[in-house]
MIDOSE-1310 file (N, C-alpha, C; in nm, 2 decimals, decimal comma, always signed):
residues 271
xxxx	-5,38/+0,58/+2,84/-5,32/+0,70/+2,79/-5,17/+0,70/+2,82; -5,15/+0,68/+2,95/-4,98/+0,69/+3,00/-4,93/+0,55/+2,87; -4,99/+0,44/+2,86/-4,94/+0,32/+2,79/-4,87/+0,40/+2,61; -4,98/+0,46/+2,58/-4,96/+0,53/+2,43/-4,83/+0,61/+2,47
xxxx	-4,83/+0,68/+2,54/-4,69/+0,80/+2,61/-4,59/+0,73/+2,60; -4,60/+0,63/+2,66/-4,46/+0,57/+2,69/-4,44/+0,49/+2,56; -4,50/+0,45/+2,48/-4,47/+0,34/+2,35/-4,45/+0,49/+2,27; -4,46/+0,63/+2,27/-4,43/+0,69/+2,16/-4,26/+0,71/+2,22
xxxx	-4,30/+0,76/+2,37/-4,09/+0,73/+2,37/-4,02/+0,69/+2,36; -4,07/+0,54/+2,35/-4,00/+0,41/+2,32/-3,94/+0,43/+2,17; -4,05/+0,47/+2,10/-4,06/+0,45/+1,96/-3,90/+0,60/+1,89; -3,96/+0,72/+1,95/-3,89/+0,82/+1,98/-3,71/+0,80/+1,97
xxxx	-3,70/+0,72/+2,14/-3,56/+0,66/+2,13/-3,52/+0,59/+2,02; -3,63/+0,51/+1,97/-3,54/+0,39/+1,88/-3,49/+0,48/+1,75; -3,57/+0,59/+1,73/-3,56/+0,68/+1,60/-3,46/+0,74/+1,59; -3,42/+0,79/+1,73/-3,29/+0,86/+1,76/-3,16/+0,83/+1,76
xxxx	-3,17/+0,71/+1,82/-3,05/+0,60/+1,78/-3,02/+0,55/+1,68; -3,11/+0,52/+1,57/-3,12/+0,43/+1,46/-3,02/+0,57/+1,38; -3,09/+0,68/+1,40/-3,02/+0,82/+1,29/-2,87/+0,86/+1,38; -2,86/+0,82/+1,49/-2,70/+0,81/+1,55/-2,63/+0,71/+1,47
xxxx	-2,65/+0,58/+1,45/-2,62/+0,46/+1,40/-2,60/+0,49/+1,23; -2,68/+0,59/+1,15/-2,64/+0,61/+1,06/-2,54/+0,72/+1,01; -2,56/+0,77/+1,13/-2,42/+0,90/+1,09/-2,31/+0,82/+1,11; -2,30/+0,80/+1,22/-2,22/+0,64/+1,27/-2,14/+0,60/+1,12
xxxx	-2,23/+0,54/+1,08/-2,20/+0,48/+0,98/-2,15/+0,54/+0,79; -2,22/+0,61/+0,80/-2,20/+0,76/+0,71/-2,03/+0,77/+0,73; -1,99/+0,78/+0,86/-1,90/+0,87/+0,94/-1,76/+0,74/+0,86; -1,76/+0,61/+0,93/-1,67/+0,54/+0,90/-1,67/+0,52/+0,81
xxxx	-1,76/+0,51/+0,70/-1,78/+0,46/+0,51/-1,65/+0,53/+0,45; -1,68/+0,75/+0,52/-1,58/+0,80/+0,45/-1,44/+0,74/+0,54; -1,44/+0,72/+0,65/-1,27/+0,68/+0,71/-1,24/+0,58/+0,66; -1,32/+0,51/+0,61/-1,24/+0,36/+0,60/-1,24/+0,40/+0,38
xxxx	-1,32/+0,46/+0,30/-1,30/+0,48/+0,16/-1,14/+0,59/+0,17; -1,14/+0,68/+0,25/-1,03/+0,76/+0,24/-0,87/+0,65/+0,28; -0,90/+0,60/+0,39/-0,75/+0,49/+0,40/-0,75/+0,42/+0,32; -0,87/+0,35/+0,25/-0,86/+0,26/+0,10/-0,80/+0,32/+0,00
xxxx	-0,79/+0,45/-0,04/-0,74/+0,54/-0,17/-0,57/+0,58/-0,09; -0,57/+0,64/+0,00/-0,47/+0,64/+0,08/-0,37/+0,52/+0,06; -0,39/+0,39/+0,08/-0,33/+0,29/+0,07/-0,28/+0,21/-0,09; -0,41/+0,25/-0,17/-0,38/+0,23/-0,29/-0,24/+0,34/-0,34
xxxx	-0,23/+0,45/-0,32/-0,15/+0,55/-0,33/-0,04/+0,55/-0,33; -0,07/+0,51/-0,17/+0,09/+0,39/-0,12/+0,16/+0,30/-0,21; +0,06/+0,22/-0,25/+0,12/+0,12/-0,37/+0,18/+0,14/-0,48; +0,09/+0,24/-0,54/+0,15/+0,30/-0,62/+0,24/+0,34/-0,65
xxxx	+0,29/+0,41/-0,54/+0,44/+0,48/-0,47/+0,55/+0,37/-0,49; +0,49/+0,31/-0,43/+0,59/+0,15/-0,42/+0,62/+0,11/-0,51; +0,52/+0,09/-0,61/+0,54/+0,03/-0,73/+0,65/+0,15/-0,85; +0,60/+0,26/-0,88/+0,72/+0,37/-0,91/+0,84/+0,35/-0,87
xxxx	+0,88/+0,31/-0,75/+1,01/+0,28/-0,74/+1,03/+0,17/-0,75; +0,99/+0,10/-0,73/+1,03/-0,09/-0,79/+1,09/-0,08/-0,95; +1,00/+0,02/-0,99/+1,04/+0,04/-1,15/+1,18/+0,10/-1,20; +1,17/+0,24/-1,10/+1,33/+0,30/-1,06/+1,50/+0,20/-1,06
xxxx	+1,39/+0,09/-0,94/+1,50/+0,03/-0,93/+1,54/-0,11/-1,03; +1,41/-0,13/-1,10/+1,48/-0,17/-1,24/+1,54/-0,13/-1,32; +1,54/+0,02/-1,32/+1,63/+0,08/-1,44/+1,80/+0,06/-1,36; +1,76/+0,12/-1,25/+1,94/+0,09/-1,11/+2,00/-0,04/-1,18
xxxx	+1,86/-0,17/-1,18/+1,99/-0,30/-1,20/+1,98/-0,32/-1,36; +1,92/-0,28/-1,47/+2,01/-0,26/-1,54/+2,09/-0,19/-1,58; +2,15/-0,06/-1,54/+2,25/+0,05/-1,54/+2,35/-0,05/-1,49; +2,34/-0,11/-1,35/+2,45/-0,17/-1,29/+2,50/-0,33/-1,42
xxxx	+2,39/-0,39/-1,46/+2,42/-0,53/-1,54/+2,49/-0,47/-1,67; +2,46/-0,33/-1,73/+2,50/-0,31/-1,86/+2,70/-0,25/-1,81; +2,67/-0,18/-1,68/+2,80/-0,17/-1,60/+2,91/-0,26/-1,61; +2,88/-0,42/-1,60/+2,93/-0,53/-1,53/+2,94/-0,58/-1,67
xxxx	+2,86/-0,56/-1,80/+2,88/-0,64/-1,92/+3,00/-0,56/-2,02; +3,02/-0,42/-1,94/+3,13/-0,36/-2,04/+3,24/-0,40/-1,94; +3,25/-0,44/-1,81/+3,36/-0,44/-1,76/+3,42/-0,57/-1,83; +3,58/-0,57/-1,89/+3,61/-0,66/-1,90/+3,65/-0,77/-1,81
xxxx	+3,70/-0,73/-1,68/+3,73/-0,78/-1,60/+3,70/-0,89/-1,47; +3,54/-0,85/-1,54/+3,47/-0,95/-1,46/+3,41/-1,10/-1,56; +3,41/-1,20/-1,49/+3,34/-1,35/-1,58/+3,24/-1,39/-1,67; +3,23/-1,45/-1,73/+3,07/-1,47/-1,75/+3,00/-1,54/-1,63
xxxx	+3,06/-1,60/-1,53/+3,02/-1,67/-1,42/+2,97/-1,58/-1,29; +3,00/-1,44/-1,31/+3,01/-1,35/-1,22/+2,92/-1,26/-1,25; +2,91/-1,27/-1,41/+2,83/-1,16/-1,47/+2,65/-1,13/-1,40; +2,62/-1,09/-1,42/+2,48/-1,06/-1,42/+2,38/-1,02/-1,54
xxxx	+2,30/-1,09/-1,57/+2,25/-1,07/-1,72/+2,19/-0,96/-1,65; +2,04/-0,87/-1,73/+1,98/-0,77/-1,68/+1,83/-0,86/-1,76; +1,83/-0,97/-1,88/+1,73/-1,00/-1,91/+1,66/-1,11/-1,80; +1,77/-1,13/-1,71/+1,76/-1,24/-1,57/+1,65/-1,14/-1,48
xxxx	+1,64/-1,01/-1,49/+1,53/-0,98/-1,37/+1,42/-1,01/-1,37; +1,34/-1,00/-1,29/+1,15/-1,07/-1,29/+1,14/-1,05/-1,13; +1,01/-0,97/-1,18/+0,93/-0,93/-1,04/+0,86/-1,03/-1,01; +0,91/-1,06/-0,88/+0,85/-1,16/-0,74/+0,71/-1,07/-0,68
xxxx	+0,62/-1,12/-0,72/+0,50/-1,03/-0,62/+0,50/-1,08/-0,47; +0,43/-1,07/-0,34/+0,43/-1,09/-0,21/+0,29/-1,15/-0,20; +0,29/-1,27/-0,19/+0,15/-1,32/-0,19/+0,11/-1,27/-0,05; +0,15/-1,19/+0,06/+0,06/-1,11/+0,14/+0,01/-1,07/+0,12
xxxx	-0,01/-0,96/+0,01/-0,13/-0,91/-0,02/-0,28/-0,96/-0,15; -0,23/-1,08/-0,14/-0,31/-1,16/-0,22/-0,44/-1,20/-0,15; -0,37/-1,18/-0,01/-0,43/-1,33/+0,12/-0,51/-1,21/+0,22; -0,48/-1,07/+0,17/-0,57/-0,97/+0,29/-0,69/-0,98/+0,36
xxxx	-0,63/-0,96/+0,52/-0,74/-0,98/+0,55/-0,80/-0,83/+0,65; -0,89/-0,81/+0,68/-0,96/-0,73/+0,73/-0,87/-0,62/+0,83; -0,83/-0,68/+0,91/-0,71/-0,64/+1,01/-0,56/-0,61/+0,99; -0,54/-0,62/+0,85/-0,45/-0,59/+0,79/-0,41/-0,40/+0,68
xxxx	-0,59/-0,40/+0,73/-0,63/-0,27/+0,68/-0,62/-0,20/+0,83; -0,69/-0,22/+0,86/-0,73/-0,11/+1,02/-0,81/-0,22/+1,12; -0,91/-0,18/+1,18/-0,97/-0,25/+1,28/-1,07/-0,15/+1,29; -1,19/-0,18/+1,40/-1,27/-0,07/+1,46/-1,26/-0,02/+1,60
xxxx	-1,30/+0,10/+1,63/-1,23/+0,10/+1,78/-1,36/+0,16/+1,83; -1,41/+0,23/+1,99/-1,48/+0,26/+2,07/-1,36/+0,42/+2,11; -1,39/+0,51/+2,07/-1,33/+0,66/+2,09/-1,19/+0,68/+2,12; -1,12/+0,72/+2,17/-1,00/+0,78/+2,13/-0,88/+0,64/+2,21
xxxx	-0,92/+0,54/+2,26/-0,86/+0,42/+2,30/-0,78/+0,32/+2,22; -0,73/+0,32/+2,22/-0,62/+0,22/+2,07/-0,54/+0,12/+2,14; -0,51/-0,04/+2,11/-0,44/-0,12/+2,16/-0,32/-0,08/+2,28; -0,25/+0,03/+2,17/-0,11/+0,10/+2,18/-0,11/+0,16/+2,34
xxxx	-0,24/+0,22/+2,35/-0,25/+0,26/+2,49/-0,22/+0,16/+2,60; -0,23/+0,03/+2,57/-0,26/-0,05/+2,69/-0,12/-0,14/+2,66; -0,04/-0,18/+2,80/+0,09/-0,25/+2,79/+0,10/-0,39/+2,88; +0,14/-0,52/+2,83/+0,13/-0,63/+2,89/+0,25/-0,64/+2,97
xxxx	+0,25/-0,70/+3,10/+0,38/-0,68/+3,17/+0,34/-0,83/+3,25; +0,47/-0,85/+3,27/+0,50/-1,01/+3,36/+0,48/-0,94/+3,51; +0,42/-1,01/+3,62/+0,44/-0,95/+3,75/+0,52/-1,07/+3,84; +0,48/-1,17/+3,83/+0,57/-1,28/+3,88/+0,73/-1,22/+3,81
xxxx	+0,81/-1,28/+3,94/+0,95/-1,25/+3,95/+0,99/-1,40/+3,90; +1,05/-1,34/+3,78/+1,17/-1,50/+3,71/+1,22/-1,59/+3,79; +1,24/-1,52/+3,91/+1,28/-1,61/+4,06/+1,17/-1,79/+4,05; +1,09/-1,69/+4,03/+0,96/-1,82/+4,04/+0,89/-1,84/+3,97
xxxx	+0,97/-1,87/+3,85/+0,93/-1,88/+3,76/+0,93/-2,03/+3,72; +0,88/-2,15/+3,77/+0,91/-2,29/+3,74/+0,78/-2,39/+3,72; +0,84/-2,51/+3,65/+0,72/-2,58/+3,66/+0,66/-2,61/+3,81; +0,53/-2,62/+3,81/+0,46/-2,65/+3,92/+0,40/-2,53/+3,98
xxxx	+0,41/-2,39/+3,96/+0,40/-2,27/+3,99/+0,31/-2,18/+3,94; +0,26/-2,07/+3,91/+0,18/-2,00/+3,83/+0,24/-1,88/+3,78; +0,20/-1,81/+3,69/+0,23/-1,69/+3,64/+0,15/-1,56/+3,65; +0,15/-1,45/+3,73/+0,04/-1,36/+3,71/+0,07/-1,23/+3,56
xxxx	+0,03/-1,19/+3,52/+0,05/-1,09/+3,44/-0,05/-0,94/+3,48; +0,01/-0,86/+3,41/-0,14/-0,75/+3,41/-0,11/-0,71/+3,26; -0,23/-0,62/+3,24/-0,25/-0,52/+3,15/-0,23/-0,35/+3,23; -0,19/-0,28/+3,17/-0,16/-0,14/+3,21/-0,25/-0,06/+3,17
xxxx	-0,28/+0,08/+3,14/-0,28/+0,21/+3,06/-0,33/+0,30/+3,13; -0,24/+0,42/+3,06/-0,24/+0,56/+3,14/-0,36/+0,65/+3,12; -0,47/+0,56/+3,03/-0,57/+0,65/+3,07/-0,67/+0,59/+3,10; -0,78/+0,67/+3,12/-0,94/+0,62/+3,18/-0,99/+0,52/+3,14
xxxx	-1,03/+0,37/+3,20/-1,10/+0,34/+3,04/-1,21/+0,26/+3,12; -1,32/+0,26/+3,05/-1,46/+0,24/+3,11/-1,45/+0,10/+3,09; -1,58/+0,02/+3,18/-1,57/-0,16/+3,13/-1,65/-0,17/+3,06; -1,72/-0,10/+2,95/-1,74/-0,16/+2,81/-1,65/-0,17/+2,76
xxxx	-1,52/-0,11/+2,77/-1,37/-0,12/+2,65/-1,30/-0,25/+2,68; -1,33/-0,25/+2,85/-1,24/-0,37/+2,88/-1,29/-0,49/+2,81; -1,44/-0,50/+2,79/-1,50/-0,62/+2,69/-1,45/-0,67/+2,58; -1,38/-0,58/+2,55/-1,27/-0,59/+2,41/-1,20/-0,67/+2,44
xxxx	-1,12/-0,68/+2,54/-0,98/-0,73/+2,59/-0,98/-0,90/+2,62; -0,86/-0,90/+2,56/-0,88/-1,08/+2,55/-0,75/-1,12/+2,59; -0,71/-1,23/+2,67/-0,59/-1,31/+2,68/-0,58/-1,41/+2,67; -0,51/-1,46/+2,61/-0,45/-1,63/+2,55/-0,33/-1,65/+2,57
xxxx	-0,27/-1,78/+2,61/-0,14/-1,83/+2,70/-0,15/-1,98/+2,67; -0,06/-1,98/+2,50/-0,03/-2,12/+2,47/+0,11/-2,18/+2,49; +0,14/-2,32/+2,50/+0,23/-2,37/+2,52/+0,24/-2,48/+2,45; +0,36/-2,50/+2,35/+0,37/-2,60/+2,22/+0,21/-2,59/+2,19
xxxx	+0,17/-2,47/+2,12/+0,09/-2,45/+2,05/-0,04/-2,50/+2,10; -0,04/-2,52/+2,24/-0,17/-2,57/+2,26/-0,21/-2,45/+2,39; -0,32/-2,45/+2,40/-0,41/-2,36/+2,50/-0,34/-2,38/+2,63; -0,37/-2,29/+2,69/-0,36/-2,31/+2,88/-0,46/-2,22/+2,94
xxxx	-0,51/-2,24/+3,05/-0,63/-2,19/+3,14/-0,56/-2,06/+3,17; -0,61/-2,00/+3,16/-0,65/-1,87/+3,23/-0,76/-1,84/+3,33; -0,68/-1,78/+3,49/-0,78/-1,77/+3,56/-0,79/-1,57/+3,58; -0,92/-1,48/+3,58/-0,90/-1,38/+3,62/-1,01/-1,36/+3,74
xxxx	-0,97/-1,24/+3,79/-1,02/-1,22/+3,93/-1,12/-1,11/+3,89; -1,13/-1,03/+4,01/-1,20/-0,88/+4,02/-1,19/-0,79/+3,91; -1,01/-0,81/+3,94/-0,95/-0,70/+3,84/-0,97/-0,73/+3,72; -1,00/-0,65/+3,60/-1,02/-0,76/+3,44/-0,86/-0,73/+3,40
xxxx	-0,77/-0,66/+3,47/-0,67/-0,62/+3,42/-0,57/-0,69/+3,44; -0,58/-0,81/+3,57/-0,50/-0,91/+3,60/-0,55/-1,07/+3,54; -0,49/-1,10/+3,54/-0,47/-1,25/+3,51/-0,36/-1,37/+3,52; -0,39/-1,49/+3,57/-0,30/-1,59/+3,61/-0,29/-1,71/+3,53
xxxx	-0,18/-1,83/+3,51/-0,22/-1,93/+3,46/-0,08/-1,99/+3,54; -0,12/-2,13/+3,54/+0,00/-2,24/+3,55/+0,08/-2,32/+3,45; +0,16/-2,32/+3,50/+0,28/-2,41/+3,46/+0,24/-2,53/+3,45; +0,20/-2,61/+3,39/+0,18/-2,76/+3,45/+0,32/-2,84/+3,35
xxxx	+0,38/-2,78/+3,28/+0,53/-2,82/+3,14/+0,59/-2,76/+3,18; +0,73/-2,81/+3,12/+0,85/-2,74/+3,11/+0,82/-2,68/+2,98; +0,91/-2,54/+2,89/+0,91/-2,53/+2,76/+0,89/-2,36/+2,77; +0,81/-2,29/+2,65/+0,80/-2,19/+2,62/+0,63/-2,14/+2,61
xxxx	+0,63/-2,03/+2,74/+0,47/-2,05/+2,71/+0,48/-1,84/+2,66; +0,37/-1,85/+2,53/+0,33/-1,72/+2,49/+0,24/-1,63/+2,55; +0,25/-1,56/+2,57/+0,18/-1,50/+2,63/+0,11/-1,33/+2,56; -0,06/-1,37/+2,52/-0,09/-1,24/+2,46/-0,20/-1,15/+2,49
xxxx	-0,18/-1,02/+2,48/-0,31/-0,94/+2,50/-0,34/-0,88/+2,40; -0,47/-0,89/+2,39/-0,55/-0,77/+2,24/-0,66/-0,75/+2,27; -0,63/-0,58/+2,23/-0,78/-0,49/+2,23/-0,81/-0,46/+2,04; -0,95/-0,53/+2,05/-1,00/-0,52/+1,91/-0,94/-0,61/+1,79
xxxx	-0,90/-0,71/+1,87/-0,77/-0,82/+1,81/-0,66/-0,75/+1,77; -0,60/-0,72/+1,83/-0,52/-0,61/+1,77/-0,41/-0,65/+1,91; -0,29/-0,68/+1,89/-0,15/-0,68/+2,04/-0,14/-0,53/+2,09; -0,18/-0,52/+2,19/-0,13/-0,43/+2,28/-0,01/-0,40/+2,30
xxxx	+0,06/-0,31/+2,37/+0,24/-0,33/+2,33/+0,29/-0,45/+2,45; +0,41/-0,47/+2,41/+0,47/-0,60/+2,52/+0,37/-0,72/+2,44; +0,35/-0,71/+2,38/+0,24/-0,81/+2,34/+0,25/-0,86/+2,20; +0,32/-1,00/+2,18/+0,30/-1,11/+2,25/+0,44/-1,11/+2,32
xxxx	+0,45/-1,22/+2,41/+0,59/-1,22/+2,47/+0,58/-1,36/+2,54; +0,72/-1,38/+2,52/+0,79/-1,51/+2,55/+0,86/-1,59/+2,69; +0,77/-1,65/+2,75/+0,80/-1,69/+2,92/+0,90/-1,82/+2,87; +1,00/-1,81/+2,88/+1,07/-1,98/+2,89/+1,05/-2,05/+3,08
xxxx	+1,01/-2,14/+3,05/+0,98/-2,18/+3,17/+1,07/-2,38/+3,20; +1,11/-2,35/+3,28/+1,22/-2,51/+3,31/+1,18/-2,60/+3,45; +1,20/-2,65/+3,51/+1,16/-2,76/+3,59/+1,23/-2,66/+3,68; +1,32/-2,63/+3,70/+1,35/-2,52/+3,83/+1,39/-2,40/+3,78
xxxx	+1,36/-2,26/+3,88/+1,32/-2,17/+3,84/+1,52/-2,13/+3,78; +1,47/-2,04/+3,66/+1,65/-1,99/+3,60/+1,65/-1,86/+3,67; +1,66/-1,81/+3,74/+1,68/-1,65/+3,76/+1,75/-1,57/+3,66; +1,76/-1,43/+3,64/+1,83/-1,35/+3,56/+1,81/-1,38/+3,35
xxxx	+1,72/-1,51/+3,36/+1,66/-1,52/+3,24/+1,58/-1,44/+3,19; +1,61/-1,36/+3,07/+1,49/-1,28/+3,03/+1,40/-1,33/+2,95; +1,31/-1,23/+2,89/+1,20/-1,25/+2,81/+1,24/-1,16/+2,68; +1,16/-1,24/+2,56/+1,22/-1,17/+2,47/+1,08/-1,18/+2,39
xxxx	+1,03/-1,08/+2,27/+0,90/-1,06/+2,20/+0,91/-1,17/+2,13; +0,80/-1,25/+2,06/+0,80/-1,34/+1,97/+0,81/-1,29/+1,84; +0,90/-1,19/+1,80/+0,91/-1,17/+1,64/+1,07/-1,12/+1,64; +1,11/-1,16/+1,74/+1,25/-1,17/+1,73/+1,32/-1,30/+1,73
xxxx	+1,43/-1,31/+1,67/+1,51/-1,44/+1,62/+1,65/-1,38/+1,62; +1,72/-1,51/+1,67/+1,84/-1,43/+1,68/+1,91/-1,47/+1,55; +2,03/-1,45/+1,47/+2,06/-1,47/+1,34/+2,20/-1,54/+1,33; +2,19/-1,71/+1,33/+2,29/-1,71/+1,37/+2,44/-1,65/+1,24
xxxx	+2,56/-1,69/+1,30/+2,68/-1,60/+1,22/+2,68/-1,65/+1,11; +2,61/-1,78/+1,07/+2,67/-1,87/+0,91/+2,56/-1,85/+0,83; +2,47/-1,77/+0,90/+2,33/-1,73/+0,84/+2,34/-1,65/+0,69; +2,47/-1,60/+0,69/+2,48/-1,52/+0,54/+2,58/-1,57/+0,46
xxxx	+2,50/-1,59/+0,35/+2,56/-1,65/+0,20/+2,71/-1,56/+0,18; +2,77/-1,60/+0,10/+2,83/-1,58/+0,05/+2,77/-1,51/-0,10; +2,90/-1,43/-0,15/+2,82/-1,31/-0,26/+2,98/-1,30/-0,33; +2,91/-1,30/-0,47/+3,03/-1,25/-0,55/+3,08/-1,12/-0,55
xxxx	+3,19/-1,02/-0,54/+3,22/-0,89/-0,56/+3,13/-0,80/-0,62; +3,06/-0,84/-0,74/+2,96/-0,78/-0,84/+2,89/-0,80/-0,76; +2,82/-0,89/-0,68/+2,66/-0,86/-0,63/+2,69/-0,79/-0,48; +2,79/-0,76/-0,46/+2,82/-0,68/-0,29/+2,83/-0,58/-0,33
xxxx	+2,89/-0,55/-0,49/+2,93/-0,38/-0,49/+2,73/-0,34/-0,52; +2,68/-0,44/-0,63/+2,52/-0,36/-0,65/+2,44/-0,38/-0,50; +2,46/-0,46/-0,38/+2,41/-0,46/-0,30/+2,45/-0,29/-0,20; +2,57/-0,27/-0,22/+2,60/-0,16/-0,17/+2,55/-0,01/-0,21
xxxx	+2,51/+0,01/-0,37/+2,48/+0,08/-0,41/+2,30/+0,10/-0,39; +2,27/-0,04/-0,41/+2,07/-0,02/-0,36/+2,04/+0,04/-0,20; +2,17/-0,01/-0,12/+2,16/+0,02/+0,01/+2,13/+0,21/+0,00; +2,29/+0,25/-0,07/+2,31/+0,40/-0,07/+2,13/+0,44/-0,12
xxxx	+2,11/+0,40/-0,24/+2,00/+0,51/-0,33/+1,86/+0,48/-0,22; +1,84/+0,38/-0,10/+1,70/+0,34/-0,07/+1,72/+0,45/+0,06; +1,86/+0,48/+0,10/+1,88/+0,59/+0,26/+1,84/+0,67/+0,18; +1,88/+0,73/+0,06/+1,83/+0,88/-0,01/+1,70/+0,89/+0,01
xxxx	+1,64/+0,81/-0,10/+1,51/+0,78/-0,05/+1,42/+0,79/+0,05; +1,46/+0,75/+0,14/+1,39/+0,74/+0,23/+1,39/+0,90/+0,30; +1,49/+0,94/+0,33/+1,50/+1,07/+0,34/+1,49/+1,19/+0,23; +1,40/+1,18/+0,18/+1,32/+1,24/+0,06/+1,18/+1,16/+0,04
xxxx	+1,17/+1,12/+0,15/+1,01/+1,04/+0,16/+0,98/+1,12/+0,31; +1,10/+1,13/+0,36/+1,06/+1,19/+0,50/+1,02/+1,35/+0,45; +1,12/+1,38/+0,40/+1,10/+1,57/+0,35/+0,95/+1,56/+0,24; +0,90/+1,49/+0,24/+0,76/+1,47/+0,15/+0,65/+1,45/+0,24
xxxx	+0,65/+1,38/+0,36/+0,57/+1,36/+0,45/+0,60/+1,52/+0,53; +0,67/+1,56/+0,55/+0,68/+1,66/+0,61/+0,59/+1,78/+0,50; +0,60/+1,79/+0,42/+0,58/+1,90/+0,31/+0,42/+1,96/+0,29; +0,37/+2,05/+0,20/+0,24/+2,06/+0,23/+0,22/+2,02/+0,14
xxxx	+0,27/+1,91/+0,02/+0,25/+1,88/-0,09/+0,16/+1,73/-0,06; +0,22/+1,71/+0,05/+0,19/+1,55/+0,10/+0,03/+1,56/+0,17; +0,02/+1,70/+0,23/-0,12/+1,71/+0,30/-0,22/+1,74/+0,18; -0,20/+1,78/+0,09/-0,30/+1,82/-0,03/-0,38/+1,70/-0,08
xxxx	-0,26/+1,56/-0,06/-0,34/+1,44/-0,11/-0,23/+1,36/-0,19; -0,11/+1,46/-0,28/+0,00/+1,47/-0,37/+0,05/+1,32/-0,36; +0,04/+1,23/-0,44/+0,14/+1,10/-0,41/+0,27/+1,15/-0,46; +0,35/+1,04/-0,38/+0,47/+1,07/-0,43/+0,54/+1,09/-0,55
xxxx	+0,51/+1,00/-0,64/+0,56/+1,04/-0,75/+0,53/+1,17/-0,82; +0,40/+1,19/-0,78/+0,36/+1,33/-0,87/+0,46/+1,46/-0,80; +0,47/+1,44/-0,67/+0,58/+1,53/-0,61/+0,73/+1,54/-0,71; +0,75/+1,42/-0,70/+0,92/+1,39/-0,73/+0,96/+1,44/-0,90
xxxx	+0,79/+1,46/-0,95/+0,83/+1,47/-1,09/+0,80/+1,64/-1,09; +0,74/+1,69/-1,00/+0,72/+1,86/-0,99/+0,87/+1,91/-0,99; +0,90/+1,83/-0,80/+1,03/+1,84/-0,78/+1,17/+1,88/-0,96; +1,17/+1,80/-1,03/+1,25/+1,77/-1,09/+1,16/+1,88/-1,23
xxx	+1,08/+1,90/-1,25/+0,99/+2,04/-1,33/+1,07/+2,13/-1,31; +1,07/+2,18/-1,16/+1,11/+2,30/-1,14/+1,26/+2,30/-1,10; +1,36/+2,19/-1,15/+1,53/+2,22/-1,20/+1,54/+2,23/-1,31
């Protein structure tokens, strides 16, 4: 009898969870169909002004074809334009949408920080790092968390201790070793970041993110008058812009669902 009892609560639990599991899932279908439409929206938005700003360059090419004063070598045709698409979004991948998370915990929360002093910072030596965050976080979340520490693109050991929040690795090269953390594959902040490391230690060397580059001075072309005055003018119309994208996000037109364009064309209804 107790055998039958216990196999119905068994059975009980599994029923309970399985209908958790589907709300669960009910639950993210709509979060993740609503950012899909949300996103399409977006595009849309984008693409309305891409359009915009095809009428901009030919207003500016029909500009430059009455000026007499400018070349034919200088000119700008307007039948010369053609949209370049971004094969990024050809190539989408999963994580380029969102990710999944475990409750109110987000990469953003948690920060990678160097703890070794640049002092000693050299070949033959080790590196400690941690991870941070300012709130609670249980060790199923930490399960998420992953660190990788390559050098010329190849792996290096990672050792961790007690803490899951610390971790070490060595030097065994001279060069540049990367250093990354991710929750839910996703960079945590500080994350990734750049150790230059030398046969004796550099002091007062910093670290700098790997998505920075510095630009060197002869890095920019040269531009005819005509394409610096239309580059100056895209600059002006995209600040407007943008600040009429902000007064849109702010608005309660933007919480209703309202894409942009359908705003900007009410907007201009009601002058």
């Amino acid at each position: 009898m107790s055998n039958i009892k216990l196999e119905d609560a068994q059975g009980s639990l599994l029923d309970e969870n399985e209908n958790r599991f589907c709300t669960t899932k009910k639950r993210c279908r709509e979060e993740i169909d609503r950012w899909v439409l949300h996103v399409i929206r977006q595009v849309e938005v984008v693409g309305s002004e891409m359009m915009e700003e095809v009428e901009e360059l030919k207003l500016n090419c029909m500009e430059e074809q009455n000026d007499l004063t400018n070349t034919k070598k200088d000119s700008l045709q307007g039948e010369h334009i053609k949209f370049v698409p971004n094969v990024v979004f050809d190539e989408l991948k999963k994580t380029d949408l969102g990710f999944l998370a475990f409750g109110d915990l987000i990469p953003l929360d948690f920060h990678l920080d160097l703890v070794t002093l640049l002092a000693h910072v050299k070949v033959g030596g080790n590196i400690s790092c941690s991870v941070s965050c300012n709130k609670v976080v249980s060790p199923a979340i930490l399960g998420f968390l992953s660190f990788t520490v390559t050098s010329d693109n190849n792996p290096v050991s990672i050792k961790t201790g007690s803490n899951p929040l610390l971790f070490s690795f060595p030097l065994a090269m001279p060069g540049q070793y990367q250093v990354s953390a991710q929750l839910y594959g996703q960079h945590v902040s500080g994350s990734p970041l750049t150790v230059p490391v030398a046969v004796r230690a550099l002091p007062g060397l910093g670290l700098a993110p790997l998505h920075t580059k510095a630009v060197p001075d002869d890095a920019h072309t040269a531009q005819s008058p005509a394409a610096q005055g239309m580059k100056r003018k895209r600059r002006t119309h995209r600040s407007g812009d943008q600040r009429k994208k902000r007064a849109f996000k702010e608005s309660e037109a933007f919480k209703t669902g309202m894409s942009y364009s359908e705003f900007k064309r009410m907007k201009k209804g009601k002058k």
